[in-house]
C-alpha positions, 0 to 999 in steps of 0.5 A: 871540403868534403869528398865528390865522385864522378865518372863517365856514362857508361859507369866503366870509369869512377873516381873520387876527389876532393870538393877543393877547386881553385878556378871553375871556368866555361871556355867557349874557344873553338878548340873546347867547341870540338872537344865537347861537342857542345858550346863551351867547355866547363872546367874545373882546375885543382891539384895534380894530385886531387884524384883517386882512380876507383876503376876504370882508369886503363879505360881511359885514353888522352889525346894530345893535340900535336902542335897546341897545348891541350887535351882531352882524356875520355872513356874509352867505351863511351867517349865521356870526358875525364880528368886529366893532368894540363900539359904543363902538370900544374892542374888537373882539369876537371869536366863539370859534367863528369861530377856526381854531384854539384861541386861548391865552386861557382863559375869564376868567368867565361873565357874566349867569349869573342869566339862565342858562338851566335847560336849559343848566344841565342839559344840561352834566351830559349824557352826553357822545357822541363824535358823533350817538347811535347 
């Protein structure tokens, strides 16, 4: 496997790991929904360890939420999400969205697909533009 970078938006924060993921998932639970602001989650699970800060990492912050086991970390300038140690320091979860590139994993399922919502379930049969509708 060889190397992939990501970052957030903004280009405050980089890093670099590893191509070598063990579980790749879309999570459609509702706390994934707030997190991203988006449908689902897509997040990629690998070693702890699998990860070198190239800059930007004091520009990172973690939230914690007080009662549930999960968490987000993101770009303190941006927002964009980041990776970040699972709480219970087994993985280190990766958004998708913050690669550079398309990792080698594929999709392994869709998870807390009984909380999918009903406009994404229809917005994935869309018609499906290049870019902004003319």
């Amino acid at each position: 496997m060889g190397e992939i970078t990501g970052g957030c938006c903004c280009g405050s924060v980089a890093f670099k790991l590893e191509d070598s993921f063990q579980k790749f998932y879309f999570c459609h639970c509702e706390q994934c929904r707030k997190l991203t602001g988006s449908a689902n989650a897509a997040n990629l699970f690998t070693a702890p360890a699998n990860i070198q800060w190239l800059k930007g990492e004091e520009k990172t912050k973690r939230y914690e939420h007080p009662s549930r086991s999960f968490a987000k970390v993101f770009c303190t300038d941006c927002g964009s999400p980041l990776p970040f140690l699972s709480k219970s320091g087994k993985f280190l979860i990766v958004p998708a969205g913050s690669l550079d590139a398309e990792p080698a994993k594929v999709v392994d399922a869709q998870i807390f697909c009984a909380e999918q919502t009903q406009w994404h379930q229809t917005g994935i049969q869309a018609e499906k533009q290049p870019g902004f509708p003319s």
